[in-house]
Residue frames as a rotation matrix with the C-alpha (Angstrom) as fourth column:
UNK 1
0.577 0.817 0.000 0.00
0.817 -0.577 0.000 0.00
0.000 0.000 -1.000 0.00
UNK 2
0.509 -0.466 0.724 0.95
0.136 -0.786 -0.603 3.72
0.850 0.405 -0.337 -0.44
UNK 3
0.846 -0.106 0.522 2.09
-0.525 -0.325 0.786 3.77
0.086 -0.940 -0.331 3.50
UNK 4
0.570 -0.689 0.448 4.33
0.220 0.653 0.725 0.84
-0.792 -0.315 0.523 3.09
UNK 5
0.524 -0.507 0.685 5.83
0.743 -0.122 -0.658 2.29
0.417 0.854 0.312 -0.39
UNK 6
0.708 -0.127 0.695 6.69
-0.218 -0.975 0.044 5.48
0.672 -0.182 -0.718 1.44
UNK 7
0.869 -0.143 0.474 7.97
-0.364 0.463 0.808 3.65
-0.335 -0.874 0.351 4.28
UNK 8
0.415 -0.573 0.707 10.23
0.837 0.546 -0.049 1.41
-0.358 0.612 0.706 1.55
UNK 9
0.430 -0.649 0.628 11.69
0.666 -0.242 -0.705 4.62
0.610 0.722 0.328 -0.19
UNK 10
0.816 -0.337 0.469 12.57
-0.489 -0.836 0.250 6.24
0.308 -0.433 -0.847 2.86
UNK 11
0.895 -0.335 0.295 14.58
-0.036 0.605 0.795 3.36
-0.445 -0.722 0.529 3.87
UNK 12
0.326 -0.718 0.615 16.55
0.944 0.282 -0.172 3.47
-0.050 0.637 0.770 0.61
UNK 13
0.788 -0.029 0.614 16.73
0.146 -0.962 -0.233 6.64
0.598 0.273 -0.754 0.76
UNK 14
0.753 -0.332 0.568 18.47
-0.658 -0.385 0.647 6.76
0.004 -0.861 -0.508 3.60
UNK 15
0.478 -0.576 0.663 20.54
0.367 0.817 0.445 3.10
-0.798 0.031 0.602 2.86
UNK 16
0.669 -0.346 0.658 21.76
0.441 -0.528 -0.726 5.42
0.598 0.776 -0.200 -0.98
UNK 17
0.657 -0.526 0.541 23.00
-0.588 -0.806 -0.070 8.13
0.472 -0.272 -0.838 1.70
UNK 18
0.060 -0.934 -0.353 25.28
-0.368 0.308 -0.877 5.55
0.928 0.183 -0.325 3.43
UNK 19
0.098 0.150 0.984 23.29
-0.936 0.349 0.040 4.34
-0.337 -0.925 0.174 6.75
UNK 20
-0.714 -0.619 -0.327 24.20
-0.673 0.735 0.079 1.02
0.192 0.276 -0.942 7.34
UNK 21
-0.076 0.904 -0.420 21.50
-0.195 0.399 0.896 -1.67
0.978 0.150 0.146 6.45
UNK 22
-0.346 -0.286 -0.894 22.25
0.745 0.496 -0.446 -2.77
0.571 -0.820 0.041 10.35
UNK 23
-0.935 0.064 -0.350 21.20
0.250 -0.581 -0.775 0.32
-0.253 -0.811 0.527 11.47
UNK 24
-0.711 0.664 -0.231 18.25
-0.658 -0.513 0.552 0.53
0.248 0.544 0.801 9.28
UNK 25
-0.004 0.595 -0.804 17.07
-0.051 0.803 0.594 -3.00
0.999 0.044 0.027 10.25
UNK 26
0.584 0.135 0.800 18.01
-0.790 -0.130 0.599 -2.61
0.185 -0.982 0.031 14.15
UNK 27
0.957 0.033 0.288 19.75
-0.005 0.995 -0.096 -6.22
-0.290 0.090 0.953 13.46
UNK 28
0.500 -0.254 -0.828 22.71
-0.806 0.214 -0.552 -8.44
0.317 0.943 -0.098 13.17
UNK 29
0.984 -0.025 -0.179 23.68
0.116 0.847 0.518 -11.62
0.139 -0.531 0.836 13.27
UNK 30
0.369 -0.922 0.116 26.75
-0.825 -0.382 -0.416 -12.84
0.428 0.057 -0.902 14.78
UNK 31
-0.725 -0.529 0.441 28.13
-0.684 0.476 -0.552 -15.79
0.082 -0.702 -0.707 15.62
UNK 32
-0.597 0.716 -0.362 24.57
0.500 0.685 0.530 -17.78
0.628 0.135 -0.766 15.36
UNK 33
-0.188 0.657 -0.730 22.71
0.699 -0.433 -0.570 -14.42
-0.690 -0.617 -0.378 17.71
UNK 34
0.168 0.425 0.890 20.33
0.540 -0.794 0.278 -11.66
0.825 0.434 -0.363 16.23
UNK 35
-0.265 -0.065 -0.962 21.66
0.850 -0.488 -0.201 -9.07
-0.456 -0.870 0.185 18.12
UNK 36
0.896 0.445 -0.001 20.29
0.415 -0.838 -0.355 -5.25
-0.159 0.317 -0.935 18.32
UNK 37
-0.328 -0.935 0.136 22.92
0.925 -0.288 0.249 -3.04
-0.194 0.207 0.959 16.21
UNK 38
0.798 0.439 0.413 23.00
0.562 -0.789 -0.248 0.71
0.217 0.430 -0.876 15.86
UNK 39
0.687 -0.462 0.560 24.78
0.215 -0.607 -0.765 3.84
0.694 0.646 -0.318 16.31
UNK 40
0.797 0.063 0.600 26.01
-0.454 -0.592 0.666 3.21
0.398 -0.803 -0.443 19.46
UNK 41
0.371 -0.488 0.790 28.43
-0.453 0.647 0.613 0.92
-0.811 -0.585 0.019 18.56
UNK 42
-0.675 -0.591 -0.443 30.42
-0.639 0.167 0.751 -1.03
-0.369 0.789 -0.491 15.85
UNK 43
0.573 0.819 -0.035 28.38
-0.819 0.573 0.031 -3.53
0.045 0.011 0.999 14.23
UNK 44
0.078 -0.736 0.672 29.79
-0.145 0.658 0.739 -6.75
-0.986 -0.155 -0.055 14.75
UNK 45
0.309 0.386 -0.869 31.50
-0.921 -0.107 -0.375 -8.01
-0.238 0.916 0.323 11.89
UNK 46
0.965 0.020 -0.263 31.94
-0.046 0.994 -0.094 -11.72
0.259 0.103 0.960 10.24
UNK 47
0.115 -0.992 0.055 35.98
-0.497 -0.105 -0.861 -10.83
0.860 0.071 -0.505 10.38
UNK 48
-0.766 -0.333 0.550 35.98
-0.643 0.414 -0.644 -11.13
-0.014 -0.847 -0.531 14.69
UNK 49
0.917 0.390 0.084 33.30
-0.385 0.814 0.436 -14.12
0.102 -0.432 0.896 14.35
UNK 50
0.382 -0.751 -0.538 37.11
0.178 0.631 -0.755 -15.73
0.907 0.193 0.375 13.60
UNK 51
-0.663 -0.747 -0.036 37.96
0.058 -0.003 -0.998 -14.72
0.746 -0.664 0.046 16.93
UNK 52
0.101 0.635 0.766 35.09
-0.983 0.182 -0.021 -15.62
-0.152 -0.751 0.643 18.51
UNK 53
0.829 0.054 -0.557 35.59
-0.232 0.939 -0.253 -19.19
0.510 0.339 0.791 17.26
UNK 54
0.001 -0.981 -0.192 39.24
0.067 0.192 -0.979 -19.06
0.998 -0.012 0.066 18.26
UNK 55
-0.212 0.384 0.899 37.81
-0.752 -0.652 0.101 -17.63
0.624 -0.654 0.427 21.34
UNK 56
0.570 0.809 0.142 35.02
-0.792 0.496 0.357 -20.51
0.218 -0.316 0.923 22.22
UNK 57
0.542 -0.325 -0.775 37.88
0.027 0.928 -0.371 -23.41
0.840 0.180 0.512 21.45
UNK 58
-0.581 -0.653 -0.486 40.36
0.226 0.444 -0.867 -22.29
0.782 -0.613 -0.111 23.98
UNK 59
-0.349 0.277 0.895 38.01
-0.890 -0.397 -0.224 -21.30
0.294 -0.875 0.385 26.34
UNK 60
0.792 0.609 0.045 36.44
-0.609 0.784 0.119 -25.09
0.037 -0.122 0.992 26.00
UNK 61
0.484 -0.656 -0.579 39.72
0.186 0.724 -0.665 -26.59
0.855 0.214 0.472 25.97
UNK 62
-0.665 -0.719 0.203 41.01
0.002 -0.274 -0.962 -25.18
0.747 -0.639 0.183 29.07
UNK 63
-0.136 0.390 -0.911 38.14
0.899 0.435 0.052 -25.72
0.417 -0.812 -0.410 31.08
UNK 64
-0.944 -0.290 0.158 37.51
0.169 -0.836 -0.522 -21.89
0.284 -0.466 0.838 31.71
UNK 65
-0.170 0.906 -0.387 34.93
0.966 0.231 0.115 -20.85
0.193 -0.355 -0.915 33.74
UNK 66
0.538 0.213 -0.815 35.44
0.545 -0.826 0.145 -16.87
-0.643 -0.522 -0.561 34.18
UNK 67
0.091 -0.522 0.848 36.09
0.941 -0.234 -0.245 -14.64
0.326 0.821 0.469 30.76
UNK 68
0.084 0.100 -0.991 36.55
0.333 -0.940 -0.067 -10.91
-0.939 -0.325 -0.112 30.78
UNK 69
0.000 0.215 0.977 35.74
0.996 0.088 -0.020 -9.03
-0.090 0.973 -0.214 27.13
UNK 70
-0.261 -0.169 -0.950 37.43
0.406 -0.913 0.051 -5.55
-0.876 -0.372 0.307 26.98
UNK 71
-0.583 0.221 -0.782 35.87
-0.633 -0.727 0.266 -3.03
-0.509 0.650 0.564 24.18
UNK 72
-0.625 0.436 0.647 33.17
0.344 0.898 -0.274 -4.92
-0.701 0.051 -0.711 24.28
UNK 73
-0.900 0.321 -0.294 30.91
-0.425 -0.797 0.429 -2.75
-0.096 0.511 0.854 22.43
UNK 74
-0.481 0.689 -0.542 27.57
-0.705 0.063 0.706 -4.47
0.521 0.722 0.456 21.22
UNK 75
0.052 -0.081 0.995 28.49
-0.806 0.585 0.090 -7.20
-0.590 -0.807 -0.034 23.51
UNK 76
0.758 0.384 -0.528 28.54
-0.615 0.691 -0.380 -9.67
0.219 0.612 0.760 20.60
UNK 77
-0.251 -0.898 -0.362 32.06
-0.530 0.441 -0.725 -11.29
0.810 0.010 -0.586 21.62
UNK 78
-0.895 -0.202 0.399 31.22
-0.447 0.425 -0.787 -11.88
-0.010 -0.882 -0.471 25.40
UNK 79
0.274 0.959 0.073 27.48
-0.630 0.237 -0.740 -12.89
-0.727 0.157 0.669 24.59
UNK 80
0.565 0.586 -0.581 28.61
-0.736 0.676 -0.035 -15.09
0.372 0.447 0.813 22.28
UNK 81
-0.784 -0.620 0.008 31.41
-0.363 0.449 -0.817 -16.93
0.503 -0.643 -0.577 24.79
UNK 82
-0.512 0.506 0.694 28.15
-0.709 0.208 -0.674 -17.31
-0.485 -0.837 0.252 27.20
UNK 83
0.341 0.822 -0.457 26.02
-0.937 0.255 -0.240 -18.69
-0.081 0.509 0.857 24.41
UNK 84
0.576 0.064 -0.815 28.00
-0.345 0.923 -0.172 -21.42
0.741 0.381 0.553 23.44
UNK 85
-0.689 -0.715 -0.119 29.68
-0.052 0.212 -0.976 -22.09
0.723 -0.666 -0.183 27.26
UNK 86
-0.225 0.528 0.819 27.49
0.137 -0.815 0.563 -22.60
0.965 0.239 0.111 29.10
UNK 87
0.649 -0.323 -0.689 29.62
0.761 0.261 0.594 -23.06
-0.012 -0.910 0.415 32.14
UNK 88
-0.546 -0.747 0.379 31.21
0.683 -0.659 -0.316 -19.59
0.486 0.086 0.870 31.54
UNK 89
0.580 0.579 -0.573 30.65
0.573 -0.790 -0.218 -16.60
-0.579 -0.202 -0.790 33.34
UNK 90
-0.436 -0.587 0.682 31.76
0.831 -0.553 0.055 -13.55
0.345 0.591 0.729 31.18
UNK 91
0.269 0.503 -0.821 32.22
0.638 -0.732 -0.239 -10.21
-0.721 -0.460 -0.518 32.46
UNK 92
0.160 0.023 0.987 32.21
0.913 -0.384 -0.139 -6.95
0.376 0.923 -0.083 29.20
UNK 93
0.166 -0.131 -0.977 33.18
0.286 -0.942 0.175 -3.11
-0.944 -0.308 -0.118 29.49
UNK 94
0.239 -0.242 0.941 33.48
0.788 -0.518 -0.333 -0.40
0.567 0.821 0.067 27.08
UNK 95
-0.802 -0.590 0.094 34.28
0.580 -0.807 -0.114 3.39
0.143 -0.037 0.989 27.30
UNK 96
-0.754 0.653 0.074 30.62
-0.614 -0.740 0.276 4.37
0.235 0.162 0.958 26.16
UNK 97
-0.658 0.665 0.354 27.93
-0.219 0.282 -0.934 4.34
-0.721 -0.692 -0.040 28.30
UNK 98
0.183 0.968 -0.174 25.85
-0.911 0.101 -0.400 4.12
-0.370 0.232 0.900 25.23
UNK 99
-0.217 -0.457 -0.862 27.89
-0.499 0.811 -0.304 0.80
0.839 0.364 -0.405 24.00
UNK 100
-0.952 0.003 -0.305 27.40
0.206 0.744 -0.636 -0.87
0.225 -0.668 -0.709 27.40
UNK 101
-0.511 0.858 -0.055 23.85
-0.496 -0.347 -0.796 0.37
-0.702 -0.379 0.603 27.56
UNK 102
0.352 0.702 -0.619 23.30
-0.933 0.209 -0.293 -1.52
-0.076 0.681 0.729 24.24
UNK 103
-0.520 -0.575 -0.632 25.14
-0.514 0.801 -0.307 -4.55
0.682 0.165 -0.712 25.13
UNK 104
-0.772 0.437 0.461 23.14
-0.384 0.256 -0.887 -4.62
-0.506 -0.862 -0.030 28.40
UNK 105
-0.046 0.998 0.053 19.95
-0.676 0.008 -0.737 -4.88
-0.736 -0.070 0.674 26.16
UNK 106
-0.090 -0.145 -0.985 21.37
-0.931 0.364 0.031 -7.30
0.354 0.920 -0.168 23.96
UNK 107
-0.761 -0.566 -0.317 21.70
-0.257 0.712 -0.654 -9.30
0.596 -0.416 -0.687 26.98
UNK 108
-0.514 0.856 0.051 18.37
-0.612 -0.324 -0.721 -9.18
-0.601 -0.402 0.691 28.08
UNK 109
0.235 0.968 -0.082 16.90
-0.876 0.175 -0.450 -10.09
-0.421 0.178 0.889 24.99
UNK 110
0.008 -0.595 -0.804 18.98
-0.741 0.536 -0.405 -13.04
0.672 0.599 -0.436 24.82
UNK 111
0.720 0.596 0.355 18.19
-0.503 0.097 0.859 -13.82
0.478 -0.797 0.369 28.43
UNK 112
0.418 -0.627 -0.657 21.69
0.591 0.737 -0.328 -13.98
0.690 -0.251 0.679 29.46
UNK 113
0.521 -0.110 0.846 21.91
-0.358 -0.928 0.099 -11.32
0.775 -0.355 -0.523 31.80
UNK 114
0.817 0.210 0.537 22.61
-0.493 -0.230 0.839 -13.61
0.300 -0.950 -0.084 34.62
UNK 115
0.820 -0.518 0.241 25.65
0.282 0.734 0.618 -14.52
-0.497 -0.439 0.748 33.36
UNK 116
-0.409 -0.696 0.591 27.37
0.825 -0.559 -0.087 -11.96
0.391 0.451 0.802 31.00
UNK 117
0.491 0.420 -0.763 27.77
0.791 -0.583 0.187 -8.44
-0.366 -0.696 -0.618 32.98
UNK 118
0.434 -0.101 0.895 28.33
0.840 -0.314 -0.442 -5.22
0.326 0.944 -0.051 31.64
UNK 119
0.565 0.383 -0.731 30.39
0.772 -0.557 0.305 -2.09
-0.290 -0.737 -0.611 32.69
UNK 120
0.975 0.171 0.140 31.63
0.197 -0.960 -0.198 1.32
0.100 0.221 -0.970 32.06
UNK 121
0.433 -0.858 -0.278 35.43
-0.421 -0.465 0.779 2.12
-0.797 -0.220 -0.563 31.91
UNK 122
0.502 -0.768 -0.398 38.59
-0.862 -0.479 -0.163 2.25
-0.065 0.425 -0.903 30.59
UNK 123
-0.374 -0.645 -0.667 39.95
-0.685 0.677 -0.270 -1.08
0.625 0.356 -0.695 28.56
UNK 124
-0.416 -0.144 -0.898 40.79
0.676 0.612 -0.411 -3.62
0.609 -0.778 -0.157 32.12
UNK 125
-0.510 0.286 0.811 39.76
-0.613 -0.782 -0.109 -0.70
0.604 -0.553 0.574 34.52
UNK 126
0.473 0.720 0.507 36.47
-0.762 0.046 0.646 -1.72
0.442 -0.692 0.571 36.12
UNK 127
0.899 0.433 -0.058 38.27
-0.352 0.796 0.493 -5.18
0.260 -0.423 0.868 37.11
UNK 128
-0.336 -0.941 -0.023 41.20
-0.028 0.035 -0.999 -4.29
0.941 -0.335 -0.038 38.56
UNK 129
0.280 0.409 0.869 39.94
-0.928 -0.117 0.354 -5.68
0.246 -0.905 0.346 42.00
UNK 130
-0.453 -0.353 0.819 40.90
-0.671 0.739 -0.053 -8.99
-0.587 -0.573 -0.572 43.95
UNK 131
0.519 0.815 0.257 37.39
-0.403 0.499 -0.767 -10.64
-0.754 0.295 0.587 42.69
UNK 132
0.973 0.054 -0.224 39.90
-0.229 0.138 -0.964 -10.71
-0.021 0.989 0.147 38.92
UNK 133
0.193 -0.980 -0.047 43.48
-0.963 -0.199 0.181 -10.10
-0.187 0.010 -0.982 39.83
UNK 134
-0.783 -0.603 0.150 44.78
-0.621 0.760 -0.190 -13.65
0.000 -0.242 -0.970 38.87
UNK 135
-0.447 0.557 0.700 41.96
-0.249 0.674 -0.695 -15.45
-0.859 -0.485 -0.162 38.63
UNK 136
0.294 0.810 -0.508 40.50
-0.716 -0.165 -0.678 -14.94
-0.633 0.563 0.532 34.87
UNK 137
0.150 -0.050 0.987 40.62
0.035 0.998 0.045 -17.54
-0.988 0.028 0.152 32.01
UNK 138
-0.409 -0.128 0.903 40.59
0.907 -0.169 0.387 -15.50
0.103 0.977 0.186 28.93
UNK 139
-0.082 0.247 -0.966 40.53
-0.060 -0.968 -0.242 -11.99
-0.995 0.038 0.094 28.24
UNK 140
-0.257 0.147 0.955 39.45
0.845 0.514 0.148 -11.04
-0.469 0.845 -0.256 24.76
UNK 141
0.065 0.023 -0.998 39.21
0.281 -0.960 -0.004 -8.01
-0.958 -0.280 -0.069 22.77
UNK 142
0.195 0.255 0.947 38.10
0.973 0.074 -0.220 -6.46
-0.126 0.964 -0.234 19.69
UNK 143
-0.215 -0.087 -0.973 40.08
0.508 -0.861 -0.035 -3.00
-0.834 -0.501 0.230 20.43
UNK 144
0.973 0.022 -0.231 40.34
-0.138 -0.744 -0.654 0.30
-0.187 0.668 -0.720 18.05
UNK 145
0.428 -0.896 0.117 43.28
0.135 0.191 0.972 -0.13
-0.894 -0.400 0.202 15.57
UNK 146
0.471 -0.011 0.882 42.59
0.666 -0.651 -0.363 1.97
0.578 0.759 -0.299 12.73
UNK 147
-0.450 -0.868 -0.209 45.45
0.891 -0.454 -0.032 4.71
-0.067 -0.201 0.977 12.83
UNK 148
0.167 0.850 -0.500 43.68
0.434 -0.519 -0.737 8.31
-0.885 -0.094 -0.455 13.34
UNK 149
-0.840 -0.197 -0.505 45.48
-0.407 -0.386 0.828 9.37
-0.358 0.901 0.244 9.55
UNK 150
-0.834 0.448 0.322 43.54
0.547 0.748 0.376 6.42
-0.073 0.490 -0.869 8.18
UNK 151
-0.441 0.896 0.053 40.29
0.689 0.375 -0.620 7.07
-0.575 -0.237 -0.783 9.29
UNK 152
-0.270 0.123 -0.955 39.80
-0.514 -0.857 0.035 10.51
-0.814 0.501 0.294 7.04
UNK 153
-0.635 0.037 -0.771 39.86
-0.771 0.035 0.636 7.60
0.051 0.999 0.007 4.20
UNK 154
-0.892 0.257 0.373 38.08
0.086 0.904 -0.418 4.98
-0.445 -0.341 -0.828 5.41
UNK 155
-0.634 0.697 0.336 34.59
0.458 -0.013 0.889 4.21
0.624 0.717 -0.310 3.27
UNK 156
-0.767 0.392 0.507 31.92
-0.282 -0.917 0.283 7.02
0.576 0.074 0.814 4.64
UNK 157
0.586 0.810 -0.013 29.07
-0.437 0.330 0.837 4.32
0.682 -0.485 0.547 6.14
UNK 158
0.010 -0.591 -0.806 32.11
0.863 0.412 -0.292 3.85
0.505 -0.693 0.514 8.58
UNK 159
-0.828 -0.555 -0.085 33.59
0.515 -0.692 -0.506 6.55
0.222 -0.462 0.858 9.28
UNK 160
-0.842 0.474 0.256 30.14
-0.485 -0.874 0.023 9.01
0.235 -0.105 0.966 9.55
UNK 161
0.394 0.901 0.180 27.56
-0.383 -0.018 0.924 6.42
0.836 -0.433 0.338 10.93
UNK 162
0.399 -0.422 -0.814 30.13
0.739 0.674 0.012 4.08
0.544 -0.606 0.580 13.54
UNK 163
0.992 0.049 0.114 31.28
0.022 -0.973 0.231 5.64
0.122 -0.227 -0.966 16.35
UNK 164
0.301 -0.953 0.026 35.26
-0.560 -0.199 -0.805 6.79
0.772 0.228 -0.593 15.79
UNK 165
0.336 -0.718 0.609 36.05
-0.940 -0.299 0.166 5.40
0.063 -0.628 -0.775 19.29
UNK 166
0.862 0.050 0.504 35.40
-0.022 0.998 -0.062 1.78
-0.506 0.042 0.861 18.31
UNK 167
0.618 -0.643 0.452 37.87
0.784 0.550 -0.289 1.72
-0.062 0.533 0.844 15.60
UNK 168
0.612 -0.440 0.657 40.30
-0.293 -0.898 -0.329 5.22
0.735 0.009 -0.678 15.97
UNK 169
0.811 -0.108 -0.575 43.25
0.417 0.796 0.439 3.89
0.410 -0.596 0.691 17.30
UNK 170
0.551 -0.683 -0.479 45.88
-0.486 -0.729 0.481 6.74
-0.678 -0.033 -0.735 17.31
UNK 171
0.494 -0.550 -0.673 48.60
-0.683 -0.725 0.091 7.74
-0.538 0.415 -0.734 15.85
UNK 172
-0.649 -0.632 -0.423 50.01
-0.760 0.519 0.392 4.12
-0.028 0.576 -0.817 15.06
UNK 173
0.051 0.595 -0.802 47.06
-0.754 0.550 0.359 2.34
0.654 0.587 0.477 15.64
UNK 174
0.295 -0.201 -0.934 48.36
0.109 0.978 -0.176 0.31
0.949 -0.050 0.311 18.39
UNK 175
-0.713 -0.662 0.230 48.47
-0.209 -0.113 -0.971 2.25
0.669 -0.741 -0.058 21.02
UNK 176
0.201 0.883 0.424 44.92
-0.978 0.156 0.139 0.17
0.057 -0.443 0.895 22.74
UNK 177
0.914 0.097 -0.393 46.39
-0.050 0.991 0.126 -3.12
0.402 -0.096 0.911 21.78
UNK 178
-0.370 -0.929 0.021 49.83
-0.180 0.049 -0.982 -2.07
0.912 -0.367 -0.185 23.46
UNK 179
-0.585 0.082 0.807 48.12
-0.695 -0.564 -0.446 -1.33
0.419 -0.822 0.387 26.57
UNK 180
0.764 0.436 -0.476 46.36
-0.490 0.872 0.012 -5.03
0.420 0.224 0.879 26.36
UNK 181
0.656 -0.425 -0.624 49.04
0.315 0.905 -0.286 -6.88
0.686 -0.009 0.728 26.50
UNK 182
-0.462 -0.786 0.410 50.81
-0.261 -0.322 -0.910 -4.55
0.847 -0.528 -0.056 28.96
UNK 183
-0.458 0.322 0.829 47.64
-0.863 -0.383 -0.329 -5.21
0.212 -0.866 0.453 31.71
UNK 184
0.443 0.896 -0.021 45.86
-0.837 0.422 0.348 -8.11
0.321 -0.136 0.937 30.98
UNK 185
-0.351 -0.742 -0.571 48.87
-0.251 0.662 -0.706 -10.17
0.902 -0.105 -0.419 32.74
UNK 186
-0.917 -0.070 0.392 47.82
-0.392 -0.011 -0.920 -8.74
0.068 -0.998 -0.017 36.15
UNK 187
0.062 0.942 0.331 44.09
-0.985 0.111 -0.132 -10.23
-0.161 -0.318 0.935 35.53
UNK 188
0.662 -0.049 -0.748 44.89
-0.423 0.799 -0.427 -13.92
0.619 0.599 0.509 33.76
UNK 189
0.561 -0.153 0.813 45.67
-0.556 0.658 0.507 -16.51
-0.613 -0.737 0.285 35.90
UNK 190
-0.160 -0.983 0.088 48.76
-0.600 0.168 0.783 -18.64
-0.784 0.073 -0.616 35.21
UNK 191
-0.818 0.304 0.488 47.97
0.468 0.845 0.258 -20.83
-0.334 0.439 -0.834 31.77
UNK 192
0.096 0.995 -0.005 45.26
0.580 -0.060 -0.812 -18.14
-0.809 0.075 -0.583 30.67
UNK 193
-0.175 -0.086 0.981 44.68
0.978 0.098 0.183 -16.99
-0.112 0.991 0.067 27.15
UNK 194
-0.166 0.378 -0.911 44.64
-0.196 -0.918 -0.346 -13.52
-0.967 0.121 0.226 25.91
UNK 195
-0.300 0.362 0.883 42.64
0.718 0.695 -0.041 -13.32
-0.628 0.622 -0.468 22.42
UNK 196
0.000 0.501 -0.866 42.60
0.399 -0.794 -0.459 -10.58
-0.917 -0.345 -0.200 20.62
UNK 197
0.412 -0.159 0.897 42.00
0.889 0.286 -0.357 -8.97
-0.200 0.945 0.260 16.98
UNK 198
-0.181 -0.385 -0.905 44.21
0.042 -0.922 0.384 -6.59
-0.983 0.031 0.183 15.52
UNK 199
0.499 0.499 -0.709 44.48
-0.260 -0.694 -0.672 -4.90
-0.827 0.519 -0.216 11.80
UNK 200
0.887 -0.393 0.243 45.98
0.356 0.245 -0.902 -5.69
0.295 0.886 0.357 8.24
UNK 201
0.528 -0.548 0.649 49.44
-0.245 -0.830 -0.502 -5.12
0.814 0.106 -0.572 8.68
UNK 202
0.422 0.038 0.906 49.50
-0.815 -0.422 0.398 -5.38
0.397 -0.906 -0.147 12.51
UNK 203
0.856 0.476 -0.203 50.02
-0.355 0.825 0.441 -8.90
0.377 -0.305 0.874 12.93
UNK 204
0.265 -0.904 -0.336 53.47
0.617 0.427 -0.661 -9.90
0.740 -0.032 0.671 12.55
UNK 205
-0.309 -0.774 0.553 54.46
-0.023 -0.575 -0.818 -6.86
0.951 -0.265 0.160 14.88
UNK 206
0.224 0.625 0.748 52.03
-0.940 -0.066 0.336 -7.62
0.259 -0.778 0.573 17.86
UNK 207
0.958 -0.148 -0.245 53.68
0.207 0.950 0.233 -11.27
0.199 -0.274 0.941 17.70
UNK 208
0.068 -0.998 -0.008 56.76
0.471 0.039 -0.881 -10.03
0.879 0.056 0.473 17.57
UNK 209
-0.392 -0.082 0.916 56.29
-0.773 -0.510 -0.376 -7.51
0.498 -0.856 0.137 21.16
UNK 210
0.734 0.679 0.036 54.28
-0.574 0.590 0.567 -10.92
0.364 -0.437 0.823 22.75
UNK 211
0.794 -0.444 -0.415 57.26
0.363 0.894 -0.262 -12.66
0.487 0.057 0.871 22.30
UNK 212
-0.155 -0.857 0.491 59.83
0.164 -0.512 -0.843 -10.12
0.974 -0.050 0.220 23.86
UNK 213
0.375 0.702 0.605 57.41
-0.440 -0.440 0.783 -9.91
0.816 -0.560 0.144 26.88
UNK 214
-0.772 -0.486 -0.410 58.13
-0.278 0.838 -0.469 -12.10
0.572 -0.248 -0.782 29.44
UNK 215
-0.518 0.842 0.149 54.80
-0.777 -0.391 -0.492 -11.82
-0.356 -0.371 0.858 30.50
UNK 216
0.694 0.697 -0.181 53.23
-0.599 0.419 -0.682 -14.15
-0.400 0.581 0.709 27.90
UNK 217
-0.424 -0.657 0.624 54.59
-0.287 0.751 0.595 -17.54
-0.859 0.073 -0.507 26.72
């Protein structure tokens, strides 16, 4: 009818100008969940399902029972660790309150609230406390690690509908996944897994500072 045509060319209208279909539909999947996606957050993409997978295996091979999931945004990493574990607990944080406000309701309508918890701060922050110190099984992290030059080119239904802090990593890009691997020793219990995705490019030099660590084996 004429209500649902209107309805249909605003959408395109608005999907032409460069909103992402994810934000137009409220939806995406990840991992086998329909989670809610919008502007309050990256959308998940198929890239870190590969590190959720990598994710789920050692966390089921080691017998973990307590994750932590830093820049969690959407929550789609630590929500999907609970989904298929379902002898994990998994605690999530972001920076933005409106990222952990939509991860919270992702958890909800997934009805895993009472086992993946969300909170507010900075990277490892909120869980620097006894309750973690030594005690977690897998940290995990989908950080920012687009350089801030980059991001000026980056394709427009990024850069002007996502917000910058998800993927605006400074000056080299690496200076969120340095700080990773400099903290998440003091939370990760002896034998525990850090898991984390970095950028084209990035790899070979983020294996190469792991290995110089003595921190990590």
């Amino acid at each position: 009818d004429d209500a649902a045509l209107q309805r249909l060319d605003a959408l395109l209208a608005r999907r032409i100008a460069g909103v992402p279909l994810a934000h137009l539909t409220g939806r995406q999947h990840f991992f086998g969940l329909e989670l809610m996606a919008g502007p309050e957050a990256l959308i998940p993409r198929v890239e870190t399902q590969q590190l959720a997978e990598e994710a789920v295996a050692l966390a089921r091979g080691s017998g973990a029972t307590l994750a932590i999931d830093a820049c969690t945004g959407s929550g789609n990493l630590a929500l999907a660790l609970a989904h298929h574990l379902p002898g994990l607990t998994v605690h999530g944080a972001d920076l933005s309150d409106d990222a952990v406000a939509l991860a919270r309701r992702n958890a909800a309508m997934l009805g895993l609230e009472g086992r993946v918890r969300f909170s507010q701060g900075d990277l490892l922050a909120p869980f620097d406390a006894p309750a973690f110190r030594g005690r977690v099984d897998l940290v995990t992290c989908n950080p920012p690690y687009i350089s801030s030059g980059k991001v000026a080119a980056m394709a427009p239904e990024i850069s002007q509908h996502e917000p910058r802090l998800a993927f605006d990593g400074g000056t080299l890009g690496v200076s969120i996944l340095t700080r990773l691997m400099h903290e998440a020793p003091r939370l990760l219990r002896a034998g525990g897994w850090l898991a984390f995705e970095v950028g084209a490019g990035q790899g070979a030099a983020m294996a190469r500072r792991l290995r110089n660590d003595g921190a990590w084996d």
